[in-house]
N, C-alpha and C positions, 0 to 999 in steps of 0.2 A: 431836220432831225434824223429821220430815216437813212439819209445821207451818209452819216455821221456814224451812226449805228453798221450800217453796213461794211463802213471804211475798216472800224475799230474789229468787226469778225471778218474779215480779212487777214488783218496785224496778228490777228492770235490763232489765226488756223494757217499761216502761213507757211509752219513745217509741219502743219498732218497733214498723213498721205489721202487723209478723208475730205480734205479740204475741198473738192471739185463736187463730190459728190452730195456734201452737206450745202453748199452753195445752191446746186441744183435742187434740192428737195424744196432749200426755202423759197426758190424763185416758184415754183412750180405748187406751194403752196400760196405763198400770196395769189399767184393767178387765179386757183380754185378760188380764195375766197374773195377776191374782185367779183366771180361767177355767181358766188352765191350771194354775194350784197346787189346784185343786178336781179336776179329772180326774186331777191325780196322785196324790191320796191312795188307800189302800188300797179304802178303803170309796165308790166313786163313787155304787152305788145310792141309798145315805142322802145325796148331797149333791144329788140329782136336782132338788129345790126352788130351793136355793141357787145353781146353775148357772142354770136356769132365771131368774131375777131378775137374774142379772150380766149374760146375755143379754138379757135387756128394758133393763137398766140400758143396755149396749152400744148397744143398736139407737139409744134417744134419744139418747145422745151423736153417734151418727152423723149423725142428722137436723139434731143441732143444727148438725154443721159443717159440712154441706152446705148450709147458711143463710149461711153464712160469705163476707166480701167474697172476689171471685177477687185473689190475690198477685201472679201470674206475673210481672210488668214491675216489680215494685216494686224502685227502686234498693237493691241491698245494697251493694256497695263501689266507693262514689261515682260513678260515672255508667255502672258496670256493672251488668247484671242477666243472670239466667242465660234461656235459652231452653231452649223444649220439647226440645231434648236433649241439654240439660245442658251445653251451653258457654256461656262468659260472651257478651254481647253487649258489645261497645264501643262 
Protein backbone atom coordinates (compact mmCIF):
# COMPACT_ATOMS: atom_id res chain seq x y z
CA UNK A 1 0.00 0.00 0.00
CA UNK A 2 2.74 2.32 0.99
CA UNK A 3 4.17 1.31 -2.26
CA UNK A 4 1.37 2.54 -4.20
CA UNK A 5 1.11 5.65 -2.21
CA UNK A 6 4.36 6.74 -2.78
CA UNK A 7 4.30 5.90 -6.72
CA UNK A 8 0.93 7.96 -7.07
CA UNK A 9 3.20 11.29 -5.10
CA UNK A 10 5.62 10.83 -7.62
CA UNK A 11 2.91 11.09 -10.65
CA UNK A 12 1.74 14.40 -9.15
CA UNK A 13 4.82 16.15 -8.00
CA UNK A 14 6.50 15.24 -11.18
CA UNK A 15 6.57 18.89 -12.62
CA UNK A 16 7.19 20.72 -9.17
CA UNK A 17 10.27 22.11 -8.85
CA UNK A 18 9.55 21.06 -5.07
CA UNK A 19 9.42 17.74 -5.91
CA UNK A 20 13.07 16.56 -4.49
CA UNK A 21 12.70 18.43 -1.79
CA UNK A 22 9.27 17.32 -0.48
CA UNK A 23 10.29 13.69 -1.35
CA UNK A 24 13.25 14.38 1.06
CA UNK A 25 11.29 15.75 3.99
CA UNK A 26 8.84 12.68 3.77
CA UNK A 27 11.75 10.24 3.68
CA UNK A 28 13.37 11.87 6.56
CA UNK A 29 10.28 11.99 8.37
CA UNK A 30 9.15 8.51 8.25
CA UNK A 31 12.94 7.77 9.48
CA UNK A 32 12.32 10.14 12.62
CA UNK A 33 9.29 8.25 13.26
CA UNK A 34 10.70 4.52 12.74
CA UNK A 35 12.98 6.39 15.90
CA UNK A 36 10.55 7.19 17.92
CA UNK A 37 8.22 4.08 17.60
CA UNK A 38 11.73 2.27 18.70
CA UNK A 39 12.30 4.48 21.94
CA UNK A 40 8.69 3.59 22.62
CA UNK A 41 8.65 0.18 22.99
CA UNK A 42 9.12 -1.46 26.35
CA UNK A 43 12.31 -2.91 25.68
CA UNK A 44 14.61 0.15 24.41
CA UNK A 45 18.12 -1.48 25.65
CA UNK A 46 17.57 -4.56 22.87
CA UNK A 47 16.81 -1.99 20.32
CA UNK A 48 20.10 0.11 21.04
CA UNK A 49 21.52 -1.44 17.46
CA UNK A 50 18.44 -0.68 15.49
CA UNK A 51 18.11 2.95 16.78
CA UNK A 52 21.58 3.35 16.13
CA UNK A 53 21.28 2.43 12.21
CA UNK A 54 17.84 4.61 11.82
CA UNK A 55 20.30 7.23 13.03
CA UNK A 56 23.07 6.71 10.54
CA UNK A 57 20.15 6.02 8.22
CA UNK A 58 18.81 9.82 9.30
CA UNK A 59 22.17 11.52 9.32
CA UNK A 60 22.56 10.53 5.25
CA UNK A 61 19.28 11.47 4.29
CA UNK A 62 20.13 14.82 5.82
CA UNK A 63 23.33 15.20 3.86
CA UNK A 64 21.50 14.34 1.02
CA UNK A 65 19.13 17.34 1.34
CA UNK A 66 21.38 19.60 2.19
CA UNK A 67 22.78 18.91 -1.51
CA UNK A 68 19.56 19.95 -2.58
CA UNK A 69 18.78 22.97 -5.07
CA UNK A 70 17.76 26.19 -2.63
CA UNK A 71 13.51 26.58 -3.41
CA UNK A 72 12.80 29.84 -1.72
CA UNK A 73 11.75 32.15 -4.89
CA UNK A 74 10.21 29.37 -6.66
CA UNK A 75 6.73 30.56 -7.97
CA UNK A 76 3.89 28.47 -6.28
CA UNK A 77 0.74 30.31 -7.03
CA UNK A 78 1.48 31.91 -10.18
CA UNK A 79 3.58 34.82 -9.78
CA UNK A 80 3.43 34.57 -5.99
CA UNK A 81 6.23 33.09 -3.81
CA UNK A 82 6.45 32.98 -0.10
CA UNK A 83 9.33 35.10 1.72
CA UNK A 84 11.68 34.32 4.64
CA UNK A 85 8.61 35.12 6.67
CA UNK A 86 6.35 33.47 5.51
CA UNK A 87 4.23 36.04 3.40
CA UNK A 88 3.40 35.64 -0.01
CA UNK A 89 5.44 37.98 -2.25
CA UNK A 90 3.51 39.63 -5.08
Amino acid sequence: MFLIFEQAEQVLLADSPLKEQIMSVRKMASTMQSIINLYARKHVVMETARIDLKIAELTRQLEVARKLPDVAKVHVFGNDYPTPDGRLHR
